[in-house]
BAFI-3210 file (N, C-alpha, C; in Angstrom, 3 decimals, decimal comma, padded with zeros to 6 digits):
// residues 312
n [1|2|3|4|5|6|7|8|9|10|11|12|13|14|15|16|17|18|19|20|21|22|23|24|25|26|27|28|29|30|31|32|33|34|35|36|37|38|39|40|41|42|43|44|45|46|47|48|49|50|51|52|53|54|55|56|57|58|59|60|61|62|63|64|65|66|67|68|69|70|71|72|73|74|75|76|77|78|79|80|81|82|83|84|85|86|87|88|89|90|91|92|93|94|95|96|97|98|99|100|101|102|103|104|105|106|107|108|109|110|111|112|113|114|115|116|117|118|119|120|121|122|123|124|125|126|127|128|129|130|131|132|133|134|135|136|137|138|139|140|141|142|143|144|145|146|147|148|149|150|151|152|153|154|155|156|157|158|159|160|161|162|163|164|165|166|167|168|169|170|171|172|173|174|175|176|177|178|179|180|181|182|183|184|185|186|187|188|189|190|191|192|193|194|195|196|197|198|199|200|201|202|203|204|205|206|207|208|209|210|211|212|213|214|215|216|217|218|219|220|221|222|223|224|225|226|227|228|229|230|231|232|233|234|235|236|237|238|239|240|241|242|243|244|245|246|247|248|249|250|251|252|253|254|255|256|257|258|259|260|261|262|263|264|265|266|267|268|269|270|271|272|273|274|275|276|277|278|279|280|281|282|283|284|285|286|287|288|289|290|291|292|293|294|295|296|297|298|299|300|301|302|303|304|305|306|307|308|309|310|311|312]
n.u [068,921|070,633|069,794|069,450|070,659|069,372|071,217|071,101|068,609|069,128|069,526|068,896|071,393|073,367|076,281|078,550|081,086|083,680|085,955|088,493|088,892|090,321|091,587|093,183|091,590|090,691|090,268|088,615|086,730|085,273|083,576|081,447|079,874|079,897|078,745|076,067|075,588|075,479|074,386|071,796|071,030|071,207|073,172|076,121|079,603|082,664|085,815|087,702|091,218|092,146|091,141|092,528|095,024|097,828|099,093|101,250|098,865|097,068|094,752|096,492|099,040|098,585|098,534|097,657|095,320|093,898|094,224|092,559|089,704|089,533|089,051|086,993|085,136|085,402|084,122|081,710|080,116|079,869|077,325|077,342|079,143|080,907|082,073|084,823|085,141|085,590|087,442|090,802|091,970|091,067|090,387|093,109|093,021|091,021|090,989|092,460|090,878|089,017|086,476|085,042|084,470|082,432|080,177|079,400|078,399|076,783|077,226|075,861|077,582|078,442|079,108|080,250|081,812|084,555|084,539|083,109|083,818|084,190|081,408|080,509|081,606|080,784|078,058|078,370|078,925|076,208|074,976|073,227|074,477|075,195|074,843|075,830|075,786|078,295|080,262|082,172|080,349|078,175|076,989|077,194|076,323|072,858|072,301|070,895|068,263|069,028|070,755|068,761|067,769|069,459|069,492|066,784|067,102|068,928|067,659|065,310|063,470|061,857|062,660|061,196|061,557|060,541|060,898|061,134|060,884|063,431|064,069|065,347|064,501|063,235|060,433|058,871|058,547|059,896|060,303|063,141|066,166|068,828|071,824|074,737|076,841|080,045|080,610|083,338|084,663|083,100|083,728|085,935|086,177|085,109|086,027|087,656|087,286|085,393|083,387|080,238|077,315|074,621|072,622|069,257|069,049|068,026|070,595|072,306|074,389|077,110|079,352|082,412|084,248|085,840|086,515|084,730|085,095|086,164|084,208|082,829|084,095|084,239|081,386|081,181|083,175|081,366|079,234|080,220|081,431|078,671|077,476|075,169|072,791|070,578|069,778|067,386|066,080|068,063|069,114|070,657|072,781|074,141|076,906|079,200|081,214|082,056|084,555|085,866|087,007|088,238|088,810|088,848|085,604|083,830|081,431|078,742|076,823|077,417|074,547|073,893|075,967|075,443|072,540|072,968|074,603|072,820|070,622|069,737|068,077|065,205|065,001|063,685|064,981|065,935|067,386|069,188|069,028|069,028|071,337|074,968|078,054|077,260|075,588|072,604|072,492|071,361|070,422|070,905|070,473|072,523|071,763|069,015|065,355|063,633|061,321|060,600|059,407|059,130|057,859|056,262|055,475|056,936|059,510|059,438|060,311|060,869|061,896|061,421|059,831|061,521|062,493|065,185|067,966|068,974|067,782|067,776]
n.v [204,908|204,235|205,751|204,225|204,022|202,620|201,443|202,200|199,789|197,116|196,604|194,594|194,505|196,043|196,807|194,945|194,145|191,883|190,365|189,532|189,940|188,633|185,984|183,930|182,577|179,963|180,532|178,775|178,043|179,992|180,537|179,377|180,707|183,260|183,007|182,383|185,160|186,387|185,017|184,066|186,421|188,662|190,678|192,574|191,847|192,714|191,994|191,721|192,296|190,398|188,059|186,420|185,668|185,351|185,601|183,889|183,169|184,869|186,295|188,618|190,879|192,873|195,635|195,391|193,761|195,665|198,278|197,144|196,779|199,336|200,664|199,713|200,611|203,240|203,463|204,494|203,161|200,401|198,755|196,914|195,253|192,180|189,684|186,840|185,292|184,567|183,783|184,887|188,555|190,710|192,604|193,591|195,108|197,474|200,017|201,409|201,914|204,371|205,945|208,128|207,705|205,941|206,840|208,779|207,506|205,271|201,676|198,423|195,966|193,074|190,036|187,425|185,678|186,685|189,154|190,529|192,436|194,504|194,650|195,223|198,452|199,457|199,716|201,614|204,033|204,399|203,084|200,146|196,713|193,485|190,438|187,426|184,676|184,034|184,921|181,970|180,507|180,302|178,859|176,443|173,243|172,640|175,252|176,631|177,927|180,096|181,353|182,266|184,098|186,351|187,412|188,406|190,187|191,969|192,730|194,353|192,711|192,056|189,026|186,570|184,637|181,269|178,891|175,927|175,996|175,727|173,783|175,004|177,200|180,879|182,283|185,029|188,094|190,702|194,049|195,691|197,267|195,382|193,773|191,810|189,047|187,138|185,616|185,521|187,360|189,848|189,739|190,414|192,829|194,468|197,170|198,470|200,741|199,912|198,458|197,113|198,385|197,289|197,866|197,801|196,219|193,299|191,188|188,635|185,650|183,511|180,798|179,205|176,123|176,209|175,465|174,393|175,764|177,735|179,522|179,796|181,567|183,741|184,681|185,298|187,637|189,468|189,074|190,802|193,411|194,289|193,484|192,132|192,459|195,165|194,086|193,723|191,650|188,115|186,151|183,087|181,355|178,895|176,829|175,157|172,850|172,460|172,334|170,153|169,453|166,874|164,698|165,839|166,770|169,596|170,153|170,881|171,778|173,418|175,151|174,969|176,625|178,931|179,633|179,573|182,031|184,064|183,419|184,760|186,864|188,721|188,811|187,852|184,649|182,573|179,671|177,544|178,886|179,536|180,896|181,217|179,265|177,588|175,499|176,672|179,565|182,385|185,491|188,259|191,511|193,387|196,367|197,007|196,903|194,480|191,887|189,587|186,475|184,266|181,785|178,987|176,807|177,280|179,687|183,188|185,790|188,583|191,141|194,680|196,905|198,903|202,399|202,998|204,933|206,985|207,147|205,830]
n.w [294,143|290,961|288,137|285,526|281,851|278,545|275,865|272,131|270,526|268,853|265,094|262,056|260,232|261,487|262,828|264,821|267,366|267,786|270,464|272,185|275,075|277,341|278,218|275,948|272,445|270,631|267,482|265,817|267,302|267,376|265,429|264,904|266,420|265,211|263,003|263,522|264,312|262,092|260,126|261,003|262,933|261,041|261,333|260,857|260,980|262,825|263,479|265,838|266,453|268,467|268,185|266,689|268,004|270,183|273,845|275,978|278,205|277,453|275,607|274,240|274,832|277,343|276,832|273,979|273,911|275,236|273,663|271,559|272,618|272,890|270,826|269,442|271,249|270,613|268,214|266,642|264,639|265,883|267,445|269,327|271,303|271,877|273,782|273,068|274,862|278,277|281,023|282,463|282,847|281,883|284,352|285,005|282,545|282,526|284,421|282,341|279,950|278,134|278,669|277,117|274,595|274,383|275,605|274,276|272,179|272,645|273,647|273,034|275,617|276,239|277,796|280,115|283,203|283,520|282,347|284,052|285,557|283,442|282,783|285,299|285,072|283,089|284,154|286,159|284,487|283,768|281,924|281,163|280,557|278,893|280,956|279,448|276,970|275,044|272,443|272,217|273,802|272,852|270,967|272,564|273,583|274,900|274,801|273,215|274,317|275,880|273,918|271,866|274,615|274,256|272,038|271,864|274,152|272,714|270,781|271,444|272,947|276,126|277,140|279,191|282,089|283,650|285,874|287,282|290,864|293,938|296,386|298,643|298,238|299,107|299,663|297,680|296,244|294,248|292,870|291,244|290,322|288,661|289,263|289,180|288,941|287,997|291,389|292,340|291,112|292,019|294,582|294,356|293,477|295,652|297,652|295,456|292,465|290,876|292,140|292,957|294,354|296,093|297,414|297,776|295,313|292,764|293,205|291,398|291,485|290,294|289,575|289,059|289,254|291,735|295,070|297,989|300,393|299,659|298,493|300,591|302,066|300,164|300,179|302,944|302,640|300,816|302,689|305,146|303,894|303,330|301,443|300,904|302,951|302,327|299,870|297,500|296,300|295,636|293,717|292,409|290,839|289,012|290,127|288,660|288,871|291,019|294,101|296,927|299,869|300,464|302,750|305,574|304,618|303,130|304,361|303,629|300,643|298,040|297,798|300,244|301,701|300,702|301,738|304,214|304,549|303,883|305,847|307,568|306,810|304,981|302,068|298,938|297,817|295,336|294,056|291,690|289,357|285,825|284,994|284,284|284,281|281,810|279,524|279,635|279,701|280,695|278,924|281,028|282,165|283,843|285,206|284,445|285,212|287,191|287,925|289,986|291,254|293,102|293,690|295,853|294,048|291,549|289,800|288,894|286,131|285,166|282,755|282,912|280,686|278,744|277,289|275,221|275,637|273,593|270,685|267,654]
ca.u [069,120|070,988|069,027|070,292|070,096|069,999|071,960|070,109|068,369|069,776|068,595|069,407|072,131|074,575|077,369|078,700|082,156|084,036|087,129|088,982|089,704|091,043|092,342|093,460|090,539|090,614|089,131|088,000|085,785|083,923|083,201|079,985|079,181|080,005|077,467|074,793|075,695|075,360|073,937|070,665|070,542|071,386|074,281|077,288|081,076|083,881|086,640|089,061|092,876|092,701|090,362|094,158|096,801|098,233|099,970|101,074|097,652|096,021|094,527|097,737|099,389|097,239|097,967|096,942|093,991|093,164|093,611|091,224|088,327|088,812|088,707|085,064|084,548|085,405|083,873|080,133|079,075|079,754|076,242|077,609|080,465|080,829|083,278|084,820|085,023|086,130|088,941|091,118|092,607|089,799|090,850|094,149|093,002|089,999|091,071|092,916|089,693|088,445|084,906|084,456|083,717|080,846|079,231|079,354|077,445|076,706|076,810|075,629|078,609|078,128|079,954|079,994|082,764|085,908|083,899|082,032|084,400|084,192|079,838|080,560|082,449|079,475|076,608|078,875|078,556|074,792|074,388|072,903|075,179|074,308|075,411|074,874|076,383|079,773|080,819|082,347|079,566|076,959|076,600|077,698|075,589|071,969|072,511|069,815|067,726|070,129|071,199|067,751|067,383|070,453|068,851|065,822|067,574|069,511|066,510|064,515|062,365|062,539|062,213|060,556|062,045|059,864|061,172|060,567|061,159|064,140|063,746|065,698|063,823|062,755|058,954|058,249|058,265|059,783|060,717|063,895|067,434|069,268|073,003|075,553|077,924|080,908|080,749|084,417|084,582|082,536|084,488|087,613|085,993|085,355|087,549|087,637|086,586|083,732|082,791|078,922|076,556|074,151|071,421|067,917|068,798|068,206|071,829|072,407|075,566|077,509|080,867|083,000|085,917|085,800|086,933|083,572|086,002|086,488|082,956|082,317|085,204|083,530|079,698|081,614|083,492|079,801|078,334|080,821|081,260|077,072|076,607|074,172|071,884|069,715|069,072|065,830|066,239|069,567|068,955|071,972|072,618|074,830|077,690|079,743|082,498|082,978|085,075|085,729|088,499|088,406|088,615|087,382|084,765|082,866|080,421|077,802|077,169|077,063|073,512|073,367|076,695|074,667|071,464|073,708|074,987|071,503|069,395|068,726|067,607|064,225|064,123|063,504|065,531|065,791|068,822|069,179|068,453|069,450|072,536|076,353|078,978|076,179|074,625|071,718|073,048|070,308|070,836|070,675|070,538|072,778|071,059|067,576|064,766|063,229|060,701|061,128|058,413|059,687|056,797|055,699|055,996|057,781|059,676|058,818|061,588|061,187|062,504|060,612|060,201|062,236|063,387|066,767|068,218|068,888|066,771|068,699]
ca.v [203,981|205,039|205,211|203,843|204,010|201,625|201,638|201,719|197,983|196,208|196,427|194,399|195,579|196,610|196,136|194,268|193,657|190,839|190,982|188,488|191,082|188,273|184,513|183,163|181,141|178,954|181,296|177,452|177,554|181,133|180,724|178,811|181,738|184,739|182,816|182,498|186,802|187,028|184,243|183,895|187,504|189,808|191,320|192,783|191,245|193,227|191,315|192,535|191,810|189,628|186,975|185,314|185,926|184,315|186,040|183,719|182,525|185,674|186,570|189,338|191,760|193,874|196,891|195,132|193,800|197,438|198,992|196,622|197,071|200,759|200,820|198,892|201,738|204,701|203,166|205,251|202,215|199,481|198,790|195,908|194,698|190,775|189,104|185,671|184,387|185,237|183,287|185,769|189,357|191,863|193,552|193,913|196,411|198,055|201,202|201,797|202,346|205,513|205,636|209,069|207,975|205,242|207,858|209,738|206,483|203,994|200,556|197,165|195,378|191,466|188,705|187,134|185,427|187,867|190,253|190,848|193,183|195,335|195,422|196,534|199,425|200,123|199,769|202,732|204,841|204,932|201,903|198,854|195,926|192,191|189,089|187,082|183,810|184,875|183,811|180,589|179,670|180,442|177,175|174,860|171,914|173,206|176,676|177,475|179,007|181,344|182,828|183,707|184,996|187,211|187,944|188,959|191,726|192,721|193,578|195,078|191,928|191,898|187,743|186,141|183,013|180,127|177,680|175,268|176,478|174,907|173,283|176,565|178,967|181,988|183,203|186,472|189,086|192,012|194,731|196,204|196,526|193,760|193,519|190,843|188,472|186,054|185,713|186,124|188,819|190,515|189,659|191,035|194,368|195,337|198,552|199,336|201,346|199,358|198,297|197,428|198,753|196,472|198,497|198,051|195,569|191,888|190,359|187,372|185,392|182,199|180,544|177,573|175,941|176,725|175,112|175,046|176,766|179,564|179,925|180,524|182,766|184,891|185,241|185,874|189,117|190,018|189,681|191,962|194,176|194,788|194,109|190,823|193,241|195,238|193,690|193,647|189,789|187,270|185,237|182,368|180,929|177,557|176,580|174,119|171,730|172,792|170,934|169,729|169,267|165,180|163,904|166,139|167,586|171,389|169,914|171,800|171,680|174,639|176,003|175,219|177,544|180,747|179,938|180,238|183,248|184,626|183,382|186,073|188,052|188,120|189,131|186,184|184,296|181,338|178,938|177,009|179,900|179,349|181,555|181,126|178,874|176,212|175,869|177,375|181,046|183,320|186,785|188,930|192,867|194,796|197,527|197,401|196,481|193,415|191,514|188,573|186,151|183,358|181,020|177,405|175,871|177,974|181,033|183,990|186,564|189,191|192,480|195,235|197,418|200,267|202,205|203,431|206,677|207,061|206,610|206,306]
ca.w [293,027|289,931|286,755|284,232|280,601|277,722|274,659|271,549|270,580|267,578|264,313|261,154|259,325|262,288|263,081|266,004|267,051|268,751|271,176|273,073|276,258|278,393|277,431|274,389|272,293|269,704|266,163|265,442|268,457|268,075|264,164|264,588|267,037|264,434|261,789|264,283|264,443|260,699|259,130|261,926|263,549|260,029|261,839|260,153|262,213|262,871|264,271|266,595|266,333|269,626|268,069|266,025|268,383|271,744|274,789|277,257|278,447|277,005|273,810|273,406|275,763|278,068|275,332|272,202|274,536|275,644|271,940|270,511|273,092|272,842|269,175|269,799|271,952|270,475|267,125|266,520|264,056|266,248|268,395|270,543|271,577|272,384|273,758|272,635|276,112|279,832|281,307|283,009|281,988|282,095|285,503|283,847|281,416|282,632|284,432|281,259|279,212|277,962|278,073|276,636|272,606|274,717|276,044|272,875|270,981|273,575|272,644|274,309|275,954|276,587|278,139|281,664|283,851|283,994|282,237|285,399|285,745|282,388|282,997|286,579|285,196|282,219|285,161|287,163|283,706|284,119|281,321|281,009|280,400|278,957|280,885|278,726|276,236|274,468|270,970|272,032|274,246|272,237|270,791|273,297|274,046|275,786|274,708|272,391|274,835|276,291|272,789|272,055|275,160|273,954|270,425|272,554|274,473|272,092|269,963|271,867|273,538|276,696|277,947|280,552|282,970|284,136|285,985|289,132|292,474|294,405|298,038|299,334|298,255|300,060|298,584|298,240|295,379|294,446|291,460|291,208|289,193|288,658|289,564|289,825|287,483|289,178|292,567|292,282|290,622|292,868|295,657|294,204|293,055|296,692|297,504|294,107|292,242|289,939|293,581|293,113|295,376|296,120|298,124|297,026|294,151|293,307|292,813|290,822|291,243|289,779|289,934|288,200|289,534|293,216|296,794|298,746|301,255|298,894|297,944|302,277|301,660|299,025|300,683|303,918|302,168|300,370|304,031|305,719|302,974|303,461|299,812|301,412|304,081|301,932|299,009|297,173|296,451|295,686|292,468|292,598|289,771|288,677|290,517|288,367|288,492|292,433|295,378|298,124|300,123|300,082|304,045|305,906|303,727|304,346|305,278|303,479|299,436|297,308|297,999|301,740|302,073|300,585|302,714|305,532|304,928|303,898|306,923|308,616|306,235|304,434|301,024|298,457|297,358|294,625|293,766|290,288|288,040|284,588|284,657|284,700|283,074|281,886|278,041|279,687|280,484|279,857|279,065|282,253|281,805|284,442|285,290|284,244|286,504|286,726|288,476|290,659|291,931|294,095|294,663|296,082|293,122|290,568|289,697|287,640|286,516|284,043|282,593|282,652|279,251|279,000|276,184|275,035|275,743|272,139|269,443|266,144]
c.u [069,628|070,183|069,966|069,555|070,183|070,504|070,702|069,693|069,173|069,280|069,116|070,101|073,334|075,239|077,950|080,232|082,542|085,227|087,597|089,959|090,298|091,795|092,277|092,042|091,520|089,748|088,008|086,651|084,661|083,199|081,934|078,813|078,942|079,030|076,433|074,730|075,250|074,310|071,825|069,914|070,700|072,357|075,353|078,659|081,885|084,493|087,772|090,245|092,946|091,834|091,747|095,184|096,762|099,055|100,499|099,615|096,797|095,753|095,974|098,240|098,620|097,256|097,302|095,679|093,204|092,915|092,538|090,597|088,048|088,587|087,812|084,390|083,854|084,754|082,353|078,991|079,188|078,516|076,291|079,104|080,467|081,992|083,299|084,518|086,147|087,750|089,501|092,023|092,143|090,545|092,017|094,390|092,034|090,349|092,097|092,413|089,229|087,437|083,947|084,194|082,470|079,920|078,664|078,055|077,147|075,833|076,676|076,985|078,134|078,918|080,100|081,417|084,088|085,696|083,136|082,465|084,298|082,008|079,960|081,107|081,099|078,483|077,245|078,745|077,494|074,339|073,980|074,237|074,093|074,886|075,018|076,001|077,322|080,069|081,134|081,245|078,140|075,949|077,531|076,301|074,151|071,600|071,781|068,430|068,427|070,398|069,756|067,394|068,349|069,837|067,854|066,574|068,459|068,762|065,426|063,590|062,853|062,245|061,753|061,149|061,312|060,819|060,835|061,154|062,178|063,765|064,449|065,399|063,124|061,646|059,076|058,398|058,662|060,174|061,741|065,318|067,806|071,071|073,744|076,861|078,760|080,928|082,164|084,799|084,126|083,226|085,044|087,204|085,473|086,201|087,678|087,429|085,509|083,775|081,582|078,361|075,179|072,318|070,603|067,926|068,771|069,472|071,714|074,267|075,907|079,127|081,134|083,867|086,359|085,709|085,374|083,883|085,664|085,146|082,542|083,117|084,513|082,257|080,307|082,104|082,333|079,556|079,424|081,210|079,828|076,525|075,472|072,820|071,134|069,319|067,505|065,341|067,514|068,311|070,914|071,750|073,165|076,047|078,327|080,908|083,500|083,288|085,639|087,020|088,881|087,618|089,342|086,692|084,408|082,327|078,760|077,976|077,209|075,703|073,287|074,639|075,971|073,537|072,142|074,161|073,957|070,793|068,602|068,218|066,436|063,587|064,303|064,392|065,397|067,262|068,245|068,971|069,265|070,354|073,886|077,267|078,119|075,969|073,295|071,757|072,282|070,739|070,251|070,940|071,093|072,144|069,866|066,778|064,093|061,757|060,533|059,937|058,601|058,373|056,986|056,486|056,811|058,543|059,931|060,140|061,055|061,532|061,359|060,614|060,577|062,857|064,604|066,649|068,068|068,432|067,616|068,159]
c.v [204,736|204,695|205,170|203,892|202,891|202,194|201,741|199,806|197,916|196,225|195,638|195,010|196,028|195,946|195,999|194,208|192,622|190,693|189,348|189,265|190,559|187,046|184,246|182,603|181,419|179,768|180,285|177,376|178,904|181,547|180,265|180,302|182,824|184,252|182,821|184,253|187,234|186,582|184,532|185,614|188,910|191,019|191,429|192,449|191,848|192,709|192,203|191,807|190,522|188,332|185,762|185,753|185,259|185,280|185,439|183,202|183,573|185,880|187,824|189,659|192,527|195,396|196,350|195,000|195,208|198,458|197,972|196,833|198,220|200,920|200,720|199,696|202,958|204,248|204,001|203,987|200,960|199,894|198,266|195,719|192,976|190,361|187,885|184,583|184,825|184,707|184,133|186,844|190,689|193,055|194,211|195,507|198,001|199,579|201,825|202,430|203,853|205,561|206,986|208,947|206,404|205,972|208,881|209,061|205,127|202,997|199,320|196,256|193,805|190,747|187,850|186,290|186,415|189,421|190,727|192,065|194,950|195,777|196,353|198,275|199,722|200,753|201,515|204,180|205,285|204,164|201,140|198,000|194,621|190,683|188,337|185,824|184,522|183,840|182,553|179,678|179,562|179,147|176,310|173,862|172,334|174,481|177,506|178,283|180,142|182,234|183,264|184,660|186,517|188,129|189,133|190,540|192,506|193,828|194,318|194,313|191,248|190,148|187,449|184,661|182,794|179,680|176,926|175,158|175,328|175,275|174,242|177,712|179,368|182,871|184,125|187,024|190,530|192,313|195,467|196,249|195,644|194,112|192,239|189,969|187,213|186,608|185,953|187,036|190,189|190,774|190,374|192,487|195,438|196,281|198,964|199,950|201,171|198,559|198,522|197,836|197,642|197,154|198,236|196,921|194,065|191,925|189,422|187,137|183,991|182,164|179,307|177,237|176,507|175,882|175,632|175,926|178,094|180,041|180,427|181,242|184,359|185,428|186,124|187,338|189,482|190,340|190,997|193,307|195,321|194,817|193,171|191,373|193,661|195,429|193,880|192,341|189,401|186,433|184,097|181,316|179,133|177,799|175,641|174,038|172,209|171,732|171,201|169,578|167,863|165,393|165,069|166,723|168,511|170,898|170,458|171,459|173,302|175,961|176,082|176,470|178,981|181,142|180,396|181,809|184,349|184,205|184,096|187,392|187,728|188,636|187,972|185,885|182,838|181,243|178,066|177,814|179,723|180,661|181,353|180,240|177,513|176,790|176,640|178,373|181,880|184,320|187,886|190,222|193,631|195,705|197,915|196,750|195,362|192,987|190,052|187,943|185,170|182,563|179,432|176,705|175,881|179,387|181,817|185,325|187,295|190,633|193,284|196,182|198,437|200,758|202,642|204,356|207,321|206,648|207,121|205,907]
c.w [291,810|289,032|285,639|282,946|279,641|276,339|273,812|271,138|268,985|266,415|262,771|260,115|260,010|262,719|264,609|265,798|267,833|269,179|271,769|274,111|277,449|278,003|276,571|273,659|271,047|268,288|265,770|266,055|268,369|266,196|264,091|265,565|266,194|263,263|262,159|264,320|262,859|260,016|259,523|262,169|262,241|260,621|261,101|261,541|261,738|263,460|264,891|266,281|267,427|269,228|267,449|266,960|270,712|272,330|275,667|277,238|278,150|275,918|272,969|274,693|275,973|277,472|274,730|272,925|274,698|274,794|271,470|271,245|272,969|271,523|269,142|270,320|271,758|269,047|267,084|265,882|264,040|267,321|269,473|270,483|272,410|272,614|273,564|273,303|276,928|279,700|282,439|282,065|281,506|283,413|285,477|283,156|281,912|283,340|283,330|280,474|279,469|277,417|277,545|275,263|273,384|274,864|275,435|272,107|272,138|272,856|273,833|274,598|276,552|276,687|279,797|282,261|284,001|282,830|283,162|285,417|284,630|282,734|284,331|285,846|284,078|283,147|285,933|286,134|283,624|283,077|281,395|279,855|280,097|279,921|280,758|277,603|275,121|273,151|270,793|273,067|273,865|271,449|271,142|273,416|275,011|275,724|273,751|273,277|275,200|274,865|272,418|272,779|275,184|272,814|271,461|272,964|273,928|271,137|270,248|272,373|274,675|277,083|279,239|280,518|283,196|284,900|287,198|290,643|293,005|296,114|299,314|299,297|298,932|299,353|299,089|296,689|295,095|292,789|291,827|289,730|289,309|288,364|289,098|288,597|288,498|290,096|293,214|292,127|291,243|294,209|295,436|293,897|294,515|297,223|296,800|293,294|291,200|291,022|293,292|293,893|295,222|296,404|297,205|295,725|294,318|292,005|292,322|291,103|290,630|289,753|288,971|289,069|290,472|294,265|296,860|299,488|301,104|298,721|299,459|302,013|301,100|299,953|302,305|304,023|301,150|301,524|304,635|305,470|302,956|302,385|299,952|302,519|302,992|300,544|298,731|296,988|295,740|294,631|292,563|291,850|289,953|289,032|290,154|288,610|290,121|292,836|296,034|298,697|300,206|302,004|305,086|305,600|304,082|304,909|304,683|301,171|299,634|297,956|299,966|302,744|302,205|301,403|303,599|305,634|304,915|304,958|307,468|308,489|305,591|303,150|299,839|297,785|296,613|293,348|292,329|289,278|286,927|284,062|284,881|283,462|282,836|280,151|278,304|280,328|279,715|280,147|280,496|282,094|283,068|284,641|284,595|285,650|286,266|287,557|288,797|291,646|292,058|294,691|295,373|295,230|291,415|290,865|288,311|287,402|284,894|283,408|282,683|281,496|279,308|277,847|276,216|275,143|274,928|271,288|268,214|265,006]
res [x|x|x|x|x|x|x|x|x|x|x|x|x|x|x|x|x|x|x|x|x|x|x|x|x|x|x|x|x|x|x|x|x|x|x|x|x|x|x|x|x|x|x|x|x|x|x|x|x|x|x|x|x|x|x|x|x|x|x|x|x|x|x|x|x|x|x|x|x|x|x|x|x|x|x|x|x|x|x|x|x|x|x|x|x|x|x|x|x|x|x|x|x|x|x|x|x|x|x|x|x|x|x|x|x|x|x|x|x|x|x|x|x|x|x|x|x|x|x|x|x|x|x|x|x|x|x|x|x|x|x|x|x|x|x|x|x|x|x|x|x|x|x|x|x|x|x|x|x|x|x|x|x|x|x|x|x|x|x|x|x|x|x|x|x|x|x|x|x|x|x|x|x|x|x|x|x|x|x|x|x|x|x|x|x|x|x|x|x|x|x|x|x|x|x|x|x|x|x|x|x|x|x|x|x|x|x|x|x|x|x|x|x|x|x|x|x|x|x|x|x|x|x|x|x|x|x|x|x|x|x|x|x|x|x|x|x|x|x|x|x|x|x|x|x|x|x|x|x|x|x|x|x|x|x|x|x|x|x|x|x|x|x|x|x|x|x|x|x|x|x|x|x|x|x|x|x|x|x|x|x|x|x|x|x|x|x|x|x|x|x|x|x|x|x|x|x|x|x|x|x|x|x|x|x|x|x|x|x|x|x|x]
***
């Protein structure tokens, strides 16, 4: 198992920055997010160049994209780094990055859907990563738990999940790291070189805007891959706004695809977890360890306390 480290935690007064390292947004749309950063959490905002400008369907060209995240990078008195929101455009840039001024000042990196890609590549540094609600989804509709649970690990507290056991779950119990991000994403980073390793950890995954097809597609290259054998446990999050092929359907929803491909294995697993592209996307820590208790009639999920590498 690699050990990993964490950044330092957050402390009022620092400064944060914010990127748009893959699709275009809307500045309109991530302003109620950057006051919740200032106004709420006593955070100082640095804006990146890619928060005003359009490429094509990206926030710029995959330079300007790749100078502003490293700027964020190589910066000493930026603490975090947030992004505005996924999309696509991340995979793009990423072996581009020079992660020798992170490693110098390591800072918390946060965002989830085609950032999967940018934490994989932190987690392979020996960091902890957040996935976790992004400037413009920070206040969407349902989403006030999730950003505290962001505040939380940003500051140094770690949270605890509740919630009520789904009719597929697999009881049992364990402690380990904690992996995972889009189930896409994951897919596609096989062969490559931020290629997770899976061994020994519990995975979390989630998806949007996916063919059931494709979604057997995906678990199928997980299973063969072997990143699905020896797990510590599978956390599987929210699967929205999937479908179907019309007439003649899979055959199967969402959750009864992943049992399948999990059957014949037995470490626990539990579906609905309050992560992915939903208002209720709770912050999930890459590479720390967690603890995972899959019962009857609930489930229990929580970080374990760990401090930072650096104390500043």
């Amino acid at each position: 198992m690699n050990e990993i480290k964490l950044p330092p935690f957050l402390r009022p007064g620092d400064k944060i920055g914010i990127i748009a390292p893959a699709s275009v947004v809307k500045y309109d749309d991530i302003v109620p997010g950057i006051n919740i950063f200032k106004n709420k959490w006593g955070l100082e905002v640095v804006e990146g160049t890619t928060l005003q400008s359009a490429f094509n369907q990206f926030s710029a060209s995959d330079a300007v994209r790749l100078a502003d995240l490293q700027q964020m990078l190589d910066d000493p008195d930026i603490k975090a780094v947030i992004a505005a929101r996924g999309g696509y455009g991340c995979s793009r840039i990423v072996d581009g990055l020079d992660f020798n001024g992170f490693l110098k000042s390591p800072k918390w990196i946060i965002g989830f859907s085609d950032l999967t890609v940018i934490l994989s590549r932190i987690y392979q540094l020996g960091y902890a990563s957040l996935h976790a609600p992004m400037a413009k989804s920070i206040t969407t509709e349902g989403a006030e738990e999730a950003a505290e649970s962001l505040r939380q690990m940003l500051f140094g507290e770690q949270p605890a999940y509740t919630f009520a056991s789904h009719s597929l779950n697999r009881t049992g119990s364990t402690t380990a790291q904690v992996v995972g991000g889009n189930l896409c994403l994951l897919a596609h980073l096989i062969g490559s070189e931020t290629e997770i390793d899976t061994t020994g950890k519990i995975l979390f995954i989630e998806d949007i805007n996916e063919y059931l097809y494709n979604l057997d597609r995906m678990m199928i290259q997980l299973k063969r891959a072997g990143k699905l054998t020896n797990l510590a446990g599978l956390i599987v999050g929210q699967f929205t706004d999937m479908k179907d092929n019309g007439n003649p359907s899979f055959g199967k929803d969402t959750y009864e695809i992943v049992q399948e491909h999990v059957a014949e294995f037995s470490y626990p697993v539990c579906y609905n977890f309050p992560v992915g592209h939903v208002g209720d996307n709770r912050a999930m820590s890459i590479g720390m360890k967690a603890s995972l208790e899959v019962g009857d009639h609930e489930v229990n999920f929580r970080f374990l306390p760990q401090a930072p590498d650096i104390q500043i």
